[in-house]
C-alpha positions as CSV (number, residue, x, y, z in Angstrom):
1,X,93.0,-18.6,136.0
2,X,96.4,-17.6,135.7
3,X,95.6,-15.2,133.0
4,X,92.7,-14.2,135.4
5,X,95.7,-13.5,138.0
6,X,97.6,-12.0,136.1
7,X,95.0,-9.3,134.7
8,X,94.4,-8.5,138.9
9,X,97.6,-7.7,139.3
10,X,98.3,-5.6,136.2
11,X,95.0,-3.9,137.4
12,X,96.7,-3.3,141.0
13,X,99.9,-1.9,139.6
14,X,97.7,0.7,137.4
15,X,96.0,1.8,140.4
16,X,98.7,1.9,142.2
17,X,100.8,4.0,139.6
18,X,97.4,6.1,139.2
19,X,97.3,7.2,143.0
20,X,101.2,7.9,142.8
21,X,101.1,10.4,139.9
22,X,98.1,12.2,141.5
23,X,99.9,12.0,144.1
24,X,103.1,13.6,142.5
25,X,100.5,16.3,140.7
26,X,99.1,17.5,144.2
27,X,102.8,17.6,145.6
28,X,103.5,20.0,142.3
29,X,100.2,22.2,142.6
30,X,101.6,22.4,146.0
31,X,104.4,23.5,145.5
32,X,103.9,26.0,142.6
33,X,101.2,27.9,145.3
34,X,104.2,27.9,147.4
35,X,106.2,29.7,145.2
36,X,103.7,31.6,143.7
37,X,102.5,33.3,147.6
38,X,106.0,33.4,148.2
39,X,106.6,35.5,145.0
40,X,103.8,37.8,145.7
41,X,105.0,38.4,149.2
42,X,109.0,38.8,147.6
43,X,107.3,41.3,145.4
44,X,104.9,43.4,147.9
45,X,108.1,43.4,150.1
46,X,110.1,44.7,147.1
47,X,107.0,47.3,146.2
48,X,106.8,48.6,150.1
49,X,110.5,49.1,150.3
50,X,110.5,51.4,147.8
51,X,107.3,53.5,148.2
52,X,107.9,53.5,152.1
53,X,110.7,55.7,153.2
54,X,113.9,54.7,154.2
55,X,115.6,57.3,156.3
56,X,116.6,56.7,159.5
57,X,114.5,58.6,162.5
58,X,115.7,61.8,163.3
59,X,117.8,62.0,166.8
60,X,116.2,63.0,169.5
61,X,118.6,64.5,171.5
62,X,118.3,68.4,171.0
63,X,122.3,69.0,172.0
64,X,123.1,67.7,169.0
65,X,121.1,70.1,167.4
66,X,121.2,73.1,168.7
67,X,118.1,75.3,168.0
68,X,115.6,78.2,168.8
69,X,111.9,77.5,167.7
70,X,110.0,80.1,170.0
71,X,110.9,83.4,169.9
72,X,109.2,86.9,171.5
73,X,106.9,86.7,175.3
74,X,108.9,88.8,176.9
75,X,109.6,92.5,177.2
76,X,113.3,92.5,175.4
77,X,111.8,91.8,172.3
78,X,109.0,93.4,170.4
79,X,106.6,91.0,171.3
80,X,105.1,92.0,174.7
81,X,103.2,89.6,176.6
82,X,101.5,86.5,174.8
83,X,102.9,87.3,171.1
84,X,104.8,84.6,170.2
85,X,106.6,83.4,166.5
86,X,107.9,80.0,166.0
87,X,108.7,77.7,163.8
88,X,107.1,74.4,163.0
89,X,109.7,72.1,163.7
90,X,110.0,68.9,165.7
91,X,110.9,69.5,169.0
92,X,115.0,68.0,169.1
93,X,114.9,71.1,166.2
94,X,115.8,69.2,163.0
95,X,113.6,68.7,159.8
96,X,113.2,66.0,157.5
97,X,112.0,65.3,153.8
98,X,112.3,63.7,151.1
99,X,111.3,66.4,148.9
100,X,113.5,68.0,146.1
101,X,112.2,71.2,147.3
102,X,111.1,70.9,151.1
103,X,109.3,73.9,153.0
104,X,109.0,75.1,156.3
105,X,106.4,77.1,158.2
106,X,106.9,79.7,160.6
107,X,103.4,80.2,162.9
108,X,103.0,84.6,162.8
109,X,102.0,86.3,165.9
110,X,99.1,88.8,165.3
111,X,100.1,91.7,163.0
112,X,99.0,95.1,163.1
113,X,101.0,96.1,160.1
114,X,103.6,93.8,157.2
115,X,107.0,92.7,158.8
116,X,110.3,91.9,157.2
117,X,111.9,89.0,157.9
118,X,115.1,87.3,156.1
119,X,116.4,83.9,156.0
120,X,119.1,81.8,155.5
121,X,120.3,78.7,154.9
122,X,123.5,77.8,155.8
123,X,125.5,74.1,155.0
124,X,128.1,72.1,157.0
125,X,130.8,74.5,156.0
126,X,129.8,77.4,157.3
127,X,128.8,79.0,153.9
128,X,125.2,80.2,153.2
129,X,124.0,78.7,150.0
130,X,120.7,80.4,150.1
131,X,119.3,82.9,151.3
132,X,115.5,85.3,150.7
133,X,114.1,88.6,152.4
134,X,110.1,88.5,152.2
135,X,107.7,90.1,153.5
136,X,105.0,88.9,156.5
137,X,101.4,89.8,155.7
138,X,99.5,90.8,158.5
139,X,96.4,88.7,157.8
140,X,98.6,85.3,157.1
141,X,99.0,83.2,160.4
142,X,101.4,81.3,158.3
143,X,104.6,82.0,156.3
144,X,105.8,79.1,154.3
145,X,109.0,79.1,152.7
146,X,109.8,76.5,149.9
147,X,113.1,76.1,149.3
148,X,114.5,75.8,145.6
149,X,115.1,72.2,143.5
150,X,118.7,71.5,143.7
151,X,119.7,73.6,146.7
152,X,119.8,70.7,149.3
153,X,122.1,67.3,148.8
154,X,120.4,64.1,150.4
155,X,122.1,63.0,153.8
156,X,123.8,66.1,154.5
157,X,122.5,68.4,157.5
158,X,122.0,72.3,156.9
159,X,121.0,74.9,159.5
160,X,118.4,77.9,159.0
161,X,117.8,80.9,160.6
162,X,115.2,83.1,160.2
163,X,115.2,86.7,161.7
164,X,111.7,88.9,162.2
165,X,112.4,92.3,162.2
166,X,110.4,94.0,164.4
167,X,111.8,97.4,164.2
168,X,114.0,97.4,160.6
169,X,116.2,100.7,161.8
170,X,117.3,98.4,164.6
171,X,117.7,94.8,164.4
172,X,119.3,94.3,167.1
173,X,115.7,93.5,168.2
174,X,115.0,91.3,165.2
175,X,113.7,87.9,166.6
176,X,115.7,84.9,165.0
177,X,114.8,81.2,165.6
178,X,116.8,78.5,164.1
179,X,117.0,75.3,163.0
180,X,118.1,72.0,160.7
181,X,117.2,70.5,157.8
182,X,117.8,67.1,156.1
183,X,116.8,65.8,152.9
184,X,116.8,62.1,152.7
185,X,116.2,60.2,149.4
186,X,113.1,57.8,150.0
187,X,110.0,57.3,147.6
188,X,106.5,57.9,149.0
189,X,103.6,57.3,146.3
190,X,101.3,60.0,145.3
191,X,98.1,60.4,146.4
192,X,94.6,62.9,144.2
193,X,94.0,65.7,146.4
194,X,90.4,64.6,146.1
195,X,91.4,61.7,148.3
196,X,91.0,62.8,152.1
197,X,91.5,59.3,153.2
198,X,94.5,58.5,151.2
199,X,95.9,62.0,152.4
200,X,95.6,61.6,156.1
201,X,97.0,58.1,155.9
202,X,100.5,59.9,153.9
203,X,100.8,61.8,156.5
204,X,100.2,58.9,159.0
205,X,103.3,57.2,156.7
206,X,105.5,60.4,156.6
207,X,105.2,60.5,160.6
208,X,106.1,56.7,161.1
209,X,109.2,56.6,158.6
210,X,110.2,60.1,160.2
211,X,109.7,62.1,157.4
212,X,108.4,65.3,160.1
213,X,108.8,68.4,157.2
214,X,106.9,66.6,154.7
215,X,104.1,65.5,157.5
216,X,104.1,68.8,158.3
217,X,103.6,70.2,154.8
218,X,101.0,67.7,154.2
219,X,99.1,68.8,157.1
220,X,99.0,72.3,156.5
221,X,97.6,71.5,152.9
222,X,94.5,69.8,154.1
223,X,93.9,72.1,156.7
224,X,93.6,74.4,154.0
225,X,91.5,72.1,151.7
226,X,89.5,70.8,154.7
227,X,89.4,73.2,157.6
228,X,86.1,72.3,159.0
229,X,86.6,68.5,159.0
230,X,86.9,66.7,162.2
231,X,89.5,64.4,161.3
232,X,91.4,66.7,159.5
233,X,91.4,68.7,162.9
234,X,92.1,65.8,165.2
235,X,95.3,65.1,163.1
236,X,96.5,68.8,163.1
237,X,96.2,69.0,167.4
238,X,97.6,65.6,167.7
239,X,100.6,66.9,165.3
240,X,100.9,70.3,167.0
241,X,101.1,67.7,170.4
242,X,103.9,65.7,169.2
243,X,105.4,69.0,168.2
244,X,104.8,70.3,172.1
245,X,103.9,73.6,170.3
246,X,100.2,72.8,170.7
247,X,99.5,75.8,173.9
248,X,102.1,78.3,172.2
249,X,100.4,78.0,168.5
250,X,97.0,78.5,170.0
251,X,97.8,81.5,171.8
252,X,99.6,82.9,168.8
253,X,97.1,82.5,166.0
254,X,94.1,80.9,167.1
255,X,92.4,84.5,168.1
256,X,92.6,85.6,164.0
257,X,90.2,82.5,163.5
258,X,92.5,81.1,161.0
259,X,93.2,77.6,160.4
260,X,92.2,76.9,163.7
261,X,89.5,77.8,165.6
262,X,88.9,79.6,168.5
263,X,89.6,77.8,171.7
């Protein structure tokens, strides 16, 4: 009997020890799916810092600066009536990217002939470090200039004007908006051009980190690549909206039935 007992007992403390060290196992499977989701999220954290952009919004207060992104509508410029150029810029008049060779787009009134136009960048000491005369075609309703690689340091804020010459033996009546640009150094991941999804939803990004020069960009690309799609058209008027430059580009190019149409 008191081997009998004795048995029962050593039975009992197996069981016993048996429940404990599954219980011990569960408590480390546990705690290794802990670490494991808590890894993953470190990592997606890591992986969205550094795709999503990291500059900080752009100021909206327009005194600080100080701009011109409509030019002409009136009769002491060459533009008479509902002829308009401007630049498309956000409206407190600075540009941002985080491209090593950013571009901006200047919306051309109707044409009846090519126009000269110059422009300039100019940095935060007064000195212009670059500088281009082009031409205007009269069938473009756009004018994009791309600045160089290596002509714009991250962080630092650079003003541009651009002057329209609308009668080159007098410029006194050129036309000259002008704005800022910024460069910021941020990371967004590519996207195939194929990918009309993927390429609305950059631009979607490049809007919400404040990255306006490179939304802009992007836009203008697919409405080239996809100029009859709905979507692509919904994001181009809501753009132009945010811009408040939606009435003024309409009545400046939408009547050469390019890129947008009639309205």
């Amino acid at each position: 009997m008191r081997i009998e007992s004795l048995a029962s007992q050593f039975n009992l403390i197996g069981k016993s020890l048996l429940l404990l060290a599954k219980k011990n196992l569960n408590l480390a499977m546990k705690q290794a799916t802990l670490s494991r989701v808590t890894l993953s999220f470190g990592l997606a954290a890591l992986l969205l810092s550094s795709i999503v952009a990291v500059p900080v919004k752009a100021n909206e207060n327009r005194a600080e600066f100080p701009g011109r992104r409509v030019g002409g509508g009136t009769r002491s410029e060459c533009l008479v009536g509902q002829q308009y150029l401007l630049a498309l810029t956000p409206s407190n008049n600075l540009t941002v990217s985080a491209k090593r060779q950013p571009a901006l787009f200047f919306a051309l009134p109707r044409l009846d002939a090519a126009q000269s136009a110059k422009f300039l960048l100019i940095d935060d000491q007064d000195q212009t470090i670059y500088q281009t005369a082009l031409t205007s075609q009269a069938t473009a309703p756009l004018l994009k200039i791309q600045l160089p690689a290596n002509v714009l340091q991250a962080g630092r804020d650079y003003r541009w004007q651009f002057a329209f010459a609308c009668d080159p033996a007098d410029r006194s009546q050129d036309i000259v908006l002008a704005g800022w640009l910024r460069t910021v150094s941020a990371q967004i991941a590519a996207v195939p051009r194929s990918d009309l999804a993927a390429r609305l939803q950059q631009v979607k990004t490049y809007q919400e980190v404040g990255l306006s020069g490179d939304a802009i960009a992007a836009l203008v690309e697919l409405q080239q690549d996809y100029s009859n799609d709905a979507e692509v058209q919904q994001a181009w008027q809501k753009m132009l909206k945010t811009l408040q430059l939606d009435h003024i580009f309409v009545r400046s190019v939408a009547a050469q039935n390019l890129l947008l149409p009639n309205q």
